[in-house]
C-alpha positions in Angstrom: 0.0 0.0 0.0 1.5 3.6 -0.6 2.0 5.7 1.8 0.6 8.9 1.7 2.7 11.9 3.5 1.2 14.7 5.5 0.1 17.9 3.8 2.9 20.5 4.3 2.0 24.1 5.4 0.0 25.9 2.8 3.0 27.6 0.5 0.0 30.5 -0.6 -2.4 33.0 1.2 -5.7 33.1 -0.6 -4.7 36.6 -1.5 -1.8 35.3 -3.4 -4.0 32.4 -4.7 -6.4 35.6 -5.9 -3.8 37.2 -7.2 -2.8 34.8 -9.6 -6.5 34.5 -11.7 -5.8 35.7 -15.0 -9.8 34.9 -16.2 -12.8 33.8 -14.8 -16.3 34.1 -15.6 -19.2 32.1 -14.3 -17.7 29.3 -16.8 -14.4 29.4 -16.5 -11.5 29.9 -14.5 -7.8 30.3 -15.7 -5.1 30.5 -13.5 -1.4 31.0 -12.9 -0.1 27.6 -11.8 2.8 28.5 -10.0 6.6 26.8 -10.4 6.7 23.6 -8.2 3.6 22.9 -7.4 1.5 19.8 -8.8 -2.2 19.8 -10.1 -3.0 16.7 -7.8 -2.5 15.0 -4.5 0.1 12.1 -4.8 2.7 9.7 -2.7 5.5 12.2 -3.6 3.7 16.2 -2.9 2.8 17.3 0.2 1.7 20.3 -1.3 -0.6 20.7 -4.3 -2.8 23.3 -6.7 -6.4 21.3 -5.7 -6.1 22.6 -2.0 -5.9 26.2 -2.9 -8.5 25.9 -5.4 -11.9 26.4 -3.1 -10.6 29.8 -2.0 -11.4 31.3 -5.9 -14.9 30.8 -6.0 -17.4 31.4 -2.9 -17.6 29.9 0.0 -21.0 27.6 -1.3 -19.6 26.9 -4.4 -17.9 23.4 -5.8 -14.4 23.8 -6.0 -13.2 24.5 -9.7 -12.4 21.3 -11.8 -9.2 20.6 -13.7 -9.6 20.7 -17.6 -6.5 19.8 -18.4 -2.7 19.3 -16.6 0.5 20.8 -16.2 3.7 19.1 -15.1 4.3 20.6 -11.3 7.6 22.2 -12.8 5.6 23.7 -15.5 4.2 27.4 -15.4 1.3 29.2 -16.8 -2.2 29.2 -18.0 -4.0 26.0 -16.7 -7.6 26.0 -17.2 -10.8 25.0 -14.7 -14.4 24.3 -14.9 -16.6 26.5 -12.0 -19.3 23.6 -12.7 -20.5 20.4 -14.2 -22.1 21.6 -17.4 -18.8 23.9 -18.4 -16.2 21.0 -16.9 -17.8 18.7 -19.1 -17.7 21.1 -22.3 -14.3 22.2 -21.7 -12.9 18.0 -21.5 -14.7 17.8 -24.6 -12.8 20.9 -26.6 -9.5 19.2 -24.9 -10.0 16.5 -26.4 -11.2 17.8 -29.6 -7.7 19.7 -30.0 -10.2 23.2 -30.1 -7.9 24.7 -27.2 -5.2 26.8 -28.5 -1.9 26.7 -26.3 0.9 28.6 -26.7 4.2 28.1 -24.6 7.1 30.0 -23.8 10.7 27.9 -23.6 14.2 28.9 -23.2 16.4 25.6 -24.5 20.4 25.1 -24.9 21.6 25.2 -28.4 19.9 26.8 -31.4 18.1 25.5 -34.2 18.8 25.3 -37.7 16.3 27.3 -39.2 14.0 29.9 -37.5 10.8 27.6 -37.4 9.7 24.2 -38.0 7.3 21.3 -37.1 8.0 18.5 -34.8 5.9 14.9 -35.3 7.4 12.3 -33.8 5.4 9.7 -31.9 5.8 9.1 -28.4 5.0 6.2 -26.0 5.5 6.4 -22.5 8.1 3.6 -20.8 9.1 2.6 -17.3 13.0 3.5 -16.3 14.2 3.4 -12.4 12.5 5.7 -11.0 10.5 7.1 -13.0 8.0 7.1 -16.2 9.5 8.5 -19.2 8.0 9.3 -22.9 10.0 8.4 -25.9 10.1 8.7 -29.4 9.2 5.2 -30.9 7.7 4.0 -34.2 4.1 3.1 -33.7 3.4 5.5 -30.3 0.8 8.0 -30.5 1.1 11.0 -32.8 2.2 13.9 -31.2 2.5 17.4 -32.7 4.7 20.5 -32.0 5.4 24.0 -34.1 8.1 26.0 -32.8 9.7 29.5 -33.6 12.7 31.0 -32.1 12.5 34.4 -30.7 15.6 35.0 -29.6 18.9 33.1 -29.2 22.0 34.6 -27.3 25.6 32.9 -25.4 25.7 32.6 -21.7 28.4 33.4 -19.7 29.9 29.5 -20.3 30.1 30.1 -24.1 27.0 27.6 -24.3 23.9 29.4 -27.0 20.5 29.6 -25.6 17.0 30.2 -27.6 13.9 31.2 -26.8 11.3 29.3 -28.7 7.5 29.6 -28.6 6.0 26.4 -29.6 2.3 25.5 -30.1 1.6 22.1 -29.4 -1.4 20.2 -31.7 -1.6 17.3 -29.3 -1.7 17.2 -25.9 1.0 13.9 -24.9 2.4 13.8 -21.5 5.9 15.4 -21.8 5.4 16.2 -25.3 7.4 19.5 -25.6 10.0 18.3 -23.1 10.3 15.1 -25.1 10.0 16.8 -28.8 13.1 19.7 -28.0 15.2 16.8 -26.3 14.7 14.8 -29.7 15.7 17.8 -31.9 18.5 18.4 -29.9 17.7 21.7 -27.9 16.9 20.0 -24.7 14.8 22.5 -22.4 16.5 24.6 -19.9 16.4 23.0 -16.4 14.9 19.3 -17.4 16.1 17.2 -14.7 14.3 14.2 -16.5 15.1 15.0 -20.4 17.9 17.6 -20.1 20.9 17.7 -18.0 20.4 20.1 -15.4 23.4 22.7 -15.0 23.9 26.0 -13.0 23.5 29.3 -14.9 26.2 31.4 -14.0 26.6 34.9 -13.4 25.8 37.5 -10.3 27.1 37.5 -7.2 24.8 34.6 -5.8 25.0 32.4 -9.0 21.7 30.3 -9.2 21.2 26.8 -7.3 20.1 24.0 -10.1 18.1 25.6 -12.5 14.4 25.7 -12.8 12.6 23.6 -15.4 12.1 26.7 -18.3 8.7 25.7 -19.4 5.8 28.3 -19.4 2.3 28.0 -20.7 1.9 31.4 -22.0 -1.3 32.2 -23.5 -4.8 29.9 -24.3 -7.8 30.8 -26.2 -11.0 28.4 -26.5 -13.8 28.7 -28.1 -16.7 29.1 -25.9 -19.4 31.7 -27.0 -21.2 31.9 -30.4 -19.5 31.3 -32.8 -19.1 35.0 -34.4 -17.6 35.7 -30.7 -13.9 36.1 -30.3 -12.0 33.2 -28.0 -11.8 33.0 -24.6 -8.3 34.2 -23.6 -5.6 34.6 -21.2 -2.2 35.6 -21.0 0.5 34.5 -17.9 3.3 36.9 -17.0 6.5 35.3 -17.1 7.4 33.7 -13.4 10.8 34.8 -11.7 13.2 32.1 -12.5 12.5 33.1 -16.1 12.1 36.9 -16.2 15.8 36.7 -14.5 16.9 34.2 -17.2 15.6 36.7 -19.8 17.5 39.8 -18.4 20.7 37.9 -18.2 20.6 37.2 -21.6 18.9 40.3 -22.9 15.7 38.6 -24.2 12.8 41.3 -24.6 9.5 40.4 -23.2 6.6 42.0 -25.4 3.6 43.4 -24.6 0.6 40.9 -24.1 
């Protein structure tokens, strides 16, 4: 039987919990998922998103309802149902691929060319310690377009980019799995990229922080004339000081 450890002191106030709604209707909630933090319960968190999540809505209503996941080390723009009827329509777009995603990366190395497509199947295997996805003949399609934004040399000589890819298909790890394959591993993977230490500063960083970030979604959900449903994520703080060291220029929106 697994054991299941304690809940560890709540990490947020329900101001800062507040704080981090970038949308919400009486449909729809989107949120900031913080760095580190899992969707769900399990034998290895002691904290986790779920246990914030009654403090958005008031106090006699459900708890939102998880459309979709994030990995805990991911960032961004994760989207919740405020009832049964819009939960259920917002699994079903999901599904249907009708959610547009847009994510923010920083990866080591440089591509070839200044976009491209990615569609290599994946599958996902058992190694010690872990479950891993990998590129094998005959797994399930998965999808990815990137650009590059940016690119620049850290302090070690080593390039970095910053890509923006749009993922078609939603595969567990796939954008972790699809820049590993193509040889920019993502900044701060301790499963599919070595981890290093970015140096620089007079307190040079501990191990780097995974450099994923779901930066904008849009969904269809009035009629059909109506534009999407929407919302934007600021960059979080491991990445906004990433992109000052290297000069990379946040826009607008």
């Amino acid at each position: 039987m697994a054991i299941m450890l304690p809940l560890a002191p709540p990490a947020y106030t329900p101001a800062e919990m507040r704080a981090r709604v970038l949308f919400q209707d009486g449909d729809v909630l989107v949120v900031d998922k913080p760095y580190g933090l899992p969707v769900h319960y399990g034998t290895k968190s002691t904290d986790h998103l779920e246990r914030y999540l009654p403090w958005l809505v008031a106090d006699d209503a459900p708890a939102p309802r998880l459309a979709h996941r994030l990995d805990k080390d991911t960032t961004g723009c994760l989207v919740l149902g405020l009832n049964e009827a819009a939960s259920t329509r917002l699994g079903k777009l999901f599904l249907a691929g009708r959610v547009a995603k847009r994510y923010w990366a920083v990866v080591k190395g440089r591509p070839d060319a200044d976009e491209g497509r990615i569609d290599l199947p994946l599958v996902k295997r058992q190694v010690p310690g872990c479950s891993r996805m990998m590129v094998e003949d005959g797994g399930k399609q998965a999808v990815t377009e990137w650009r590059v934004r940016a690119s620049a040399v850290g302090s070690d000589g080593q390039a970095l980019s910053w890509l923006e890819l749009t993922p078609h298909t939603g595969r567990m790890h796939q954008l972790r799995v699809h820049c590993e394959a193509m040889g920019w591993p993502i900044l701060g993977d301790p499963i599919y990229g070595r981890d290093w230490r970015l140096e620089g500063g007079r307190d040079p960083a501990p191990v780097t922080p995974l450099h994923l970030h779901a930066r904008w979604v849009a969904l269809p959900w009035g009629p059909p004339a109506d534009p999407p449903l929407s919302a934007t994520a600021p960059l979080p703080p491991h990445m906004v000081a990433t992109f000052q060291r290297l000069g990379f220029t946040e826009p607008n929106g």
